[in-house]
N, C-alpha and C positions, 0 to 999 in steps of 0.2 A: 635758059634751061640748064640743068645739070645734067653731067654725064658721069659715067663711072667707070676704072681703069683697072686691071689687075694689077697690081706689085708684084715682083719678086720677092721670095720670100729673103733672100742676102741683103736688102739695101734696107736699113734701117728708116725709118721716117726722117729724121731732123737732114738724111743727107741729100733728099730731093729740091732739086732746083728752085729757089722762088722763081715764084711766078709772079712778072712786071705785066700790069697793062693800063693803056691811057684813063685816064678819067674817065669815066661814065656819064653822062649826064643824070640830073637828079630824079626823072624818070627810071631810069636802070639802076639807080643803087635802092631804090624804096622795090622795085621787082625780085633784087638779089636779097634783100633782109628779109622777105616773107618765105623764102623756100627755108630759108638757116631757121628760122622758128621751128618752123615745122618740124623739119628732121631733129630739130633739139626734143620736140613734143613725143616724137617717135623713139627715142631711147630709154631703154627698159634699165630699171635698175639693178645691181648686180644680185643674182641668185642667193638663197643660204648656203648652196654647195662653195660660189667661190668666196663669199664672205670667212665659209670655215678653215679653208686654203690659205686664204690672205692671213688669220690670225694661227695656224699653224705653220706654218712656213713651207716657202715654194720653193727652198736653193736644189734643192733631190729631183727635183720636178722636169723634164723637158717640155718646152712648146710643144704641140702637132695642130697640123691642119694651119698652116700660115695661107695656102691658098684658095681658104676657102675664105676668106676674110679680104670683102676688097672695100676700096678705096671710094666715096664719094666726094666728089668737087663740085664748087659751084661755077658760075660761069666765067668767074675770073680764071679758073684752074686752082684756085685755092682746096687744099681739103678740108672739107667740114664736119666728116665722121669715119665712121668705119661700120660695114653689115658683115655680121657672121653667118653664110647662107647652111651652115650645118643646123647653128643655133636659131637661126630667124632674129636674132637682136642687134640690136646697135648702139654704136659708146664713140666717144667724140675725144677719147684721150688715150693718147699713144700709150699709157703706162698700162691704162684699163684693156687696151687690147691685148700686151703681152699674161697681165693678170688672166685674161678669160681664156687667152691661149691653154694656159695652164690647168683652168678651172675643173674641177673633175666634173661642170654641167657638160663643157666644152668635149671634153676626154671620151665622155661616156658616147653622146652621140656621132663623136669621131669614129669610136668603137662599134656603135650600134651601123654605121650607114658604108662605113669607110672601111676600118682594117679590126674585125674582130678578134684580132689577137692580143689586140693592146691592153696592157695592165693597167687594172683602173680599181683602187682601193672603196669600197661599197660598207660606208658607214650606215647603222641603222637612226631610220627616220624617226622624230618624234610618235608617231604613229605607231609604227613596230615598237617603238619601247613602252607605250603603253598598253597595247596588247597585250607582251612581253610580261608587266604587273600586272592587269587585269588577270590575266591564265596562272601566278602564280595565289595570288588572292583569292580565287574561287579555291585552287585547291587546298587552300587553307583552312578556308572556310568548311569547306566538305569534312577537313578532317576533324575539324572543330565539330560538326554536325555530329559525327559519326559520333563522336566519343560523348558527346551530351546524349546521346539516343541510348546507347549502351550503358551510361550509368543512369539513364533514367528507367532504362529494363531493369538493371539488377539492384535501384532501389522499390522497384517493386515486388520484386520478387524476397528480398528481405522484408521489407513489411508485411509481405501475407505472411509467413515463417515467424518474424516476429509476433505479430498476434494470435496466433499460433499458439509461441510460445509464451508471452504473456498470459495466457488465457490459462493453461497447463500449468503456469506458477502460481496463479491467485489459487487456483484448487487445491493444490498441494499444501502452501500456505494455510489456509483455512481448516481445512483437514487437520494438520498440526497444532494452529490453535484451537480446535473443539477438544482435540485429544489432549491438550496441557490444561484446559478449563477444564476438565471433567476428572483429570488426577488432583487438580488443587481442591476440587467442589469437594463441603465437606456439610453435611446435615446440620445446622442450628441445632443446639439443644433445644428439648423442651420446656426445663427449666432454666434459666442461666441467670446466674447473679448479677445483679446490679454492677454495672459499669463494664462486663464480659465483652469484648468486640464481638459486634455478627459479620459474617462474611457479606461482604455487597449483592444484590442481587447483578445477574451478568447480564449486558446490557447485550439490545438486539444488532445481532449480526446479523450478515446475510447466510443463509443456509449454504451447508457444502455440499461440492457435486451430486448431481441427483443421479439415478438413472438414465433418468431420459437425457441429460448431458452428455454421459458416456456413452451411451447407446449412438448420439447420434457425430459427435466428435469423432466414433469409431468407421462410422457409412462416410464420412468427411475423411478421413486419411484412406479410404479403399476408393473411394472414387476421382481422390484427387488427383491429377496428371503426373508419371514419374519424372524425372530428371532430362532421361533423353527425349522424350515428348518436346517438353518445354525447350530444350536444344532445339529440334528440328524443327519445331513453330517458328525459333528465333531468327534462324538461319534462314529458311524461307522466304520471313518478311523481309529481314532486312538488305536478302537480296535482290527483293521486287522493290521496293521503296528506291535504292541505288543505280536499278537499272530504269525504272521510268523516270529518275532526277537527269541520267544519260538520253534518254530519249526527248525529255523535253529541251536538256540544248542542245541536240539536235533539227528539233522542228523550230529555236529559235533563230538559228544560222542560216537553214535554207529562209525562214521570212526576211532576214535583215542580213544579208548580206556583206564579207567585208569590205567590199569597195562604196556602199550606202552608209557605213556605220560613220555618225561623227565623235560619238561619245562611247566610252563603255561604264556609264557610272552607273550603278545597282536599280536608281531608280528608273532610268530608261529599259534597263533589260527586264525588270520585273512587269512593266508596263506590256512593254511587247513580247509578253511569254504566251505561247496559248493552255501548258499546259502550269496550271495556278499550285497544285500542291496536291500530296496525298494524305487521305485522315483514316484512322483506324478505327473500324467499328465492330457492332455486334459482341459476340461473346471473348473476343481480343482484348478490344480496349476496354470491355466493362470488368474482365478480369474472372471471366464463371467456365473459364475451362475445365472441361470434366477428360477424365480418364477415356481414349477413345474416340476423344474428337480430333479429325483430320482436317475440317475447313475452317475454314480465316477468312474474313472481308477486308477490303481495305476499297475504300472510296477517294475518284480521282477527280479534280476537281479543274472544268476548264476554263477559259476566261469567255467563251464562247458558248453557242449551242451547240453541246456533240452530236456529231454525224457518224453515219456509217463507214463512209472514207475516213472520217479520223481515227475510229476504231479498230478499222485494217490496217491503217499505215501504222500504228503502236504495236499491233500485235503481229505485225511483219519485221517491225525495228528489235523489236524484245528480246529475241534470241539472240542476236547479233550482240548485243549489250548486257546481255547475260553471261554470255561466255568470256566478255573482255578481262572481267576479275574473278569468274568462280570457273573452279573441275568440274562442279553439279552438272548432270543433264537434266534439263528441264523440259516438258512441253507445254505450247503455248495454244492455245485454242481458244480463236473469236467466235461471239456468241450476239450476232445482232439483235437479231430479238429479243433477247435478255437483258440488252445494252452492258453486257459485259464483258472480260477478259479472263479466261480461267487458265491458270500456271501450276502444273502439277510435277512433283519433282519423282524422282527414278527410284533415289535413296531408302532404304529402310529407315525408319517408320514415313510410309510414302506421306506425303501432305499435300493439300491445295488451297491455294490463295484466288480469293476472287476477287478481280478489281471490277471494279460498279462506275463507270461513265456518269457525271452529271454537270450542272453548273447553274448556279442563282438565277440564271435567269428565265428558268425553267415554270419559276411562280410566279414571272409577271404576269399582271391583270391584262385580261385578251383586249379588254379597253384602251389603255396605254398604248400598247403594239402595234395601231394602226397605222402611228407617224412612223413607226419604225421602218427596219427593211422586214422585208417577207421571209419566213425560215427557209432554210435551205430544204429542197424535196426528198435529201436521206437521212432528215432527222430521227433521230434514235427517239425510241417509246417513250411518250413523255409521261406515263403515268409509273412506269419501271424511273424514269428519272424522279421524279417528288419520290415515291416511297425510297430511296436511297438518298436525299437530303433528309427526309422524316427520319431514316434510321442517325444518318451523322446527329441530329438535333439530339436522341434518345442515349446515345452514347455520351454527350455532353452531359444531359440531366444526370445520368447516372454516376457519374464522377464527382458530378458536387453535391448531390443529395443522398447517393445510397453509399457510396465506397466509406464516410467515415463514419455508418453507424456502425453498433457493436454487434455483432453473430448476422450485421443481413446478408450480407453474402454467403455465408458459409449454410444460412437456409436455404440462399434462392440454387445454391447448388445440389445442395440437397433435393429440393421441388422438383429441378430438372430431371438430378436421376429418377424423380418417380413419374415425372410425363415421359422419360424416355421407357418405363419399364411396364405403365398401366397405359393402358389405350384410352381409360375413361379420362385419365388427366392430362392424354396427348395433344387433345380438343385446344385445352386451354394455350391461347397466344401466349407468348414469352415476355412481352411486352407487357401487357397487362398483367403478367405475375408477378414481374419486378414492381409492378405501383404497387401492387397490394400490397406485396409484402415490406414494400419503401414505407408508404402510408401505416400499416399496422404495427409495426416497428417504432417509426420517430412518434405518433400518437400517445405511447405510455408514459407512465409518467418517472421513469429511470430506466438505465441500462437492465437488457433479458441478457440473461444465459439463453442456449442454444433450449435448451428443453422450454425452458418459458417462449422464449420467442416461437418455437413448432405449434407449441398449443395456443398461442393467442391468433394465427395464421389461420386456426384450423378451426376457430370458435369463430373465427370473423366470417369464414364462409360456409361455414353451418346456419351463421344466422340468416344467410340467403340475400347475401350480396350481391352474389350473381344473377339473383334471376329479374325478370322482368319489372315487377314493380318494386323491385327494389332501389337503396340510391344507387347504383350504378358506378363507374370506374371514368372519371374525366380524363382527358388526356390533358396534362399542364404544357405539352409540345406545341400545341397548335392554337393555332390564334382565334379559332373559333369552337364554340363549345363541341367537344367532339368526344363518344363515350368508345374508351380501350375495347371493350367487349361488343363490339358492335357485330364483327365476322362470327361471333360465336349462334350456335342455334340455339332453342331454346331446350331441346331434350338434350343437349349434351350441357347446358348450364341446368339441367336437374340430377343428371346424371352426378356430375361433378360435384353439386350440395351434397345429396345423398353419400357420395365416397368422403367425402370430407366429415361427416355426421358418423361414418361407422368408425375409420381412423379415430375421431373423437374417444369414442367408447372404447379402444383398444388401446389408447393413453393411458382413460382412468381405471384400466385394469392391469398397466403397466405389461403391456403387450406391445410396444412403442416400434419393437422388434421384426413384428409382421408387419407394421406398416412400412419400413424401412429396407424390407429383404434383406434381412440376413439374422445370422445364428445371436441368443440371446447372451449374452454375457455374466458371465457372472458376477454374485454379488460381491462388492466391494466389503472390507474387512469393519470400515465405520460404519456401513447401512446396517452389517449384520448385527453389530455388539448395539448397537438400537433398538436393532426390531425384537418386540416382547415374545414372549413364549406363548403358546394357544395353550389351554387350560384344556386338558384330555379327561374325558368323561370317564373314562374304565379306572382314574386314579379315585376316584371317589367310590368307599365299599358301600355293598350292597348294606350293611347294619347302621351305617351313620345315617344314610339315606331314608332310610325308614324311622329311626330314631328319630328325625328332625320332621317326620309325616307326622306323628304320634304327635306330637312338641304344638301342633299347628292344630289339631282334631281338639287337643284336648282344653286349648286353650277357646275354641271356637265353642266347644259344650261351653263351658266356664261362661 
């Protein structure tokens, strides 16, 4: 059997006594080689801390803790290793103890157990250094976010200006060439000699600015949003968008933990996020701000089924993460039954953002869900959650099918101001005004001007599209046949024919004016040198008149 001896820390190993003893017999040397295995099997290899020691160099270094470090023998008195009892380890070379002496694994739990004053140099772990990039990388990326979001606001916001302004240049343009064709245009003779050039006949152009263009281009720059509107829309979002991206690594740290985490690579963290991202919807991202409007949507999208706890816990986080980067006072007010968040700021022009709780898995089939687990009992409204993926779906369509035709938006804004201003046409859903007016638009057969585009709107739903047996309004959203106008009733879809029928008739009487609320404009300088003179009855005298009676009697005897 072995036994084990303290050392003094002064006597160096090589100066201890050999130890002689008789031969053993071959029973006791096969008992003495099985213990030395073992305790060889028991020695741990050397740490990273003192591997990085050993290739940095140890001359600066002092031992400590020489007496915690003792001696095992076997039965001859021989030593066969060495136990560090600070460390729990064991090494069987006199050089490897003075190394571990040294080792800052050694140092540190000298420090931690023994004499906490001891200097002990505390290099950062592969771990911490990835951290360390990980936290500089995200905020890289945030800033990269930020500034792609921003220039993709203000190329929106150039492009509506732009076309705009395009639209103001073809007019102008045109206008000028009618006026340089009609100083060139010169009467054919009626006789003209052999070989005389004729002026070419001029070939068809499109007509310049009507009325109804101006008229309604003019209800289009008074209803359109000012400058600081559009600021404190921007401002708003983008600091709800910023403070739920804070909120959501937050609810990802309390799930995953630093002492659980093995990895920080994007696709793990994306995995385990519960809050997935936020989409802009409704009258935001389709782009039909009108002059006046205060609310915003924005939909938040979980990886999960949202709950009422998770509702609270966001809109209790919010403020706190609100304030980390903005002066704004904001308030935050949860709305469970609504399954939403609503953020209203203090500032003049006040505004409110509403975030809308949902998540895809909202429209599984109730068939499927039975292997599943069972929803949680404070599941948020799941009919408030589909109609806010149905709106996310609708803000999609409308980006790729209505934003690049030509005057639809600047109708469907127009439309707006007149459901926000007639109660007959308040009826009508928002949604199903954008198909129509999507649908009656891309159907012609070339680009409308805004005057053509109003009156083909306003002929499509005279013809009584709205009503009952009529074809009806599909929604292209939904995976099964489902008609836009369904919430509508039937006296307010005749109601609505009929206002749309009399509009009609204040078109063709170029009264475009009333239908639009506001003051008539006057006529343009091209309309007027146009329009013909009326032929006034009191210019004709009473002698010719009767002269040409006589001319008619006399020819009728005859």
């Amino acid at each position: 059997a072995s036994f084990t001896a303290n050392k003094p820390a002064s006597t160096p190993p090589a100066a201890a006594p050999p130890v002689t003893a008789p031969a053993a017999p071959e029973v006791l040397a096969v008992k003495v080689e099985e213990p030395m295995q073992r305790s060889l099997q028991k020695m741990e290899p050397y740490s990273e801390d003192e591997d990085g020691d050993r290739a940095g160099g140890q001359g600066d270094i002092q031992p400590v803790g020489h007496d915690y470090v003792e001696e095992v023998r076997n039965e001859d008195g021989k030593v066969i290793r060495f136990h560090c009892k600070l460390c729990e380890c064991s090494f069987n070379d006199p050089n490897a103890k003075d190394m571990h002496l040294k080792g800052r694994r050694h140092r540190l739990q000298y420090k931690k157990k023994v004499n906490p004053e001891l200097p002990v140099e505390i290099k950062p772990s592969n771990r911490a250094r990835k951290l360390q990039e990980s936290k500089l990388k995200k905020q890289k990326q945030k800033a990269v976010l930020k500034r792609q979001r921003d220039d993709e606001q203000r190329w929106h916001m150039e492009m509506r200006r732009y076309e705009e302004d395009m639209y103001w240049r073809r007019v102008e343009e045109e206008q000028m060439y009618w006026g340089e064709q009609r100083r060139r245009m010169v009467p054919p003779p009626l006789m003209s000699r052999p070989g005389m050039p004729v002026p070419p006949l001029l070939t068809c152009v499109r007509r310049p600015d009507s009325p109804d263009d101006r008229h309604i281009m003019a209800k289009h720059s008074n209803i359109y949003p000012v400058e600081e509107e559009l600021q404190a829309v921007q401002r708003i979002v983008s600091h709800s968008e910023r403070a739920l991206k804070l909120v959501s690594d937050s609810l990802l740290e309390k799930e995953t933990p630093l002492s659980d985490e093995e990895s920080t690579g994007d696709l793990t963290e994306n995995s385990a996020r519960l809050l997935k991202g936020v989409m802009r919807v409704g009258i935001l991202a389709k782009g039909l701000l009108l002059r006046g409007d205060r609310n915003v949507e924005l939909i938040l999208l979980t990886a999960k089924k949202p709950t009422i706890s998770l509702l609270k816990s966001i809109a209790k986080q919010l403020p706190k993460e609100l304030a980390t980067f903005s002066e704004d006072q904001y308030e935050v007010h949860a709305h469970p039954e609504e399954a939403n968040i609503v953020i209203v700021s203090s500032k003049e022009p006040k505004m409110q953002v509403t975030i809308s709780l949902t998540s895809p898995l909202m429209r599984e089939d109730p068939a499927a869900e039975k292997d599943k687990q069972k929803d949680p009992p404070d599941l948020l409204n799941k009919k408030k959650c589909l109609e806010y993926l149905a709106a996310l779906r609708h803000a999609k369509w409308f980006q790729a099918r209505a934003n690049g035709l030509q005057s639809c938006v600047i109708i469907i804004r127009v439309l707006r101001d007149l459901c926000q201003r007639v109660p007959t046409w308040g009826k009508m859903p928002s949604w199903a005004m954008e198909l129509l007016v999507e649908k009656v638009i891309s159907s012609a057969t070339g680009p409308l001007s805004p005057g053509e585009a109003m009156r083909r709107v306003l002929e499509c739903i005279s013809t009584g599209i709205l009503l009952p047996d009529g074809p009806g309004l599909m929604d292209p959203c939904e995976k099964e046949p489902t008609d836009a106008l369904e919430s509508v009733m039937l006296q307010a879809r005749e109601d609505i024919t009929a206002s749309a029928q009399h509009a009609l008739r204040l078109l063709a009487f170029r009264q475009i004016h009333k239908v639009l609320g506001m003051e008539s404009l006057p006529a343009s300088k091209a309309s007027a040198r146009n329009r013909k003179r009326r032929r006034d009855v009191s210019d004709t005298g009473e002698g010719e008149g009767e002269g040409k009676k006589d001319k008619k009697e006399e020819a009728g005897c005859a």
